[in-house]
N, C-alpha and C positions, 0 to 999 in steps of 0.2 A: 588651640587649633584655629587657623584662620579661615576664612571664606572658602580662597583661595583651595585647601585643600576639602573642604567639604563638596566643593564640586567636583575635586577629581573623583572621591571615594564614589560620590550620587555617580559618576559619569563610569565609574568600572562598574560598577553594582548592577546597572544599566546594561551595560554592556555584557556582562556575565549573562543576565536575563534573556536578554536577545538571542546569543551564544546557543545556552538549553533549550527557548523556544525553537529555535531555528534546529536544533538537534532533533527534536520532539515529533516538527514538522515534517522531516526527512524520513523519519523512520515509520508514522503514520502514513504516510505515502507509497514508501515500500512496500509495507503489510497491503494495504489496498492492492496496490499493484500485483502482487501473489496473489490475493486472493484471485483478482480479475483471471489470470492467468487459470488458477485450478481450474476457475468454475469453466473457460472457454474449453479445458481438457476434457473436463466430465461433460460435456455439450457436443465433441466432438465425437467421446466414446458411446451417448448414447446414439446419435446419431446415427454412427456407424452400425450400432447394434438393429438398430431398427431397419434399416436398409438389408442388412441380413436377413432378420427375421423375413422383412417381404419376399426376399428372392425363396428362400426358404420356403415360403409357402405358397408362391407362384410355381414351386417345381414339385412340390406336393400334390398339388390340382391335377 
């Protein structure tokens, strides 16, 4: 085996590497992203809830 092909093998090997990190990347990014998303729902449901509950007991009074 010459040089020549020891650098192609290093340079796919490398590249594979790349390939899964950059996969890894994507999908760790996604998950955050959902998450952001859930949490801004449960923030808007509590929200909402609370705004109820005052009117609620402003018409209670």
């Amino acid at each position: 085996m010459g040089m020549q092909d020891q650098f192609k093998d290093k340079a796919q090997k490398l590249s594979e590497q790349a390939k899964q990190a950059s996969g890894k990347a994507k999908d760790q990014a996604s998950q955050r992203a959902s998450q952001g998303r859930d949490r801004s729902e449960e923030e808007t449901r509590r929200a909402q809830q609370e705004a109820q509950d005052r009117m609620d007991q402003d018409y209670d009074a």
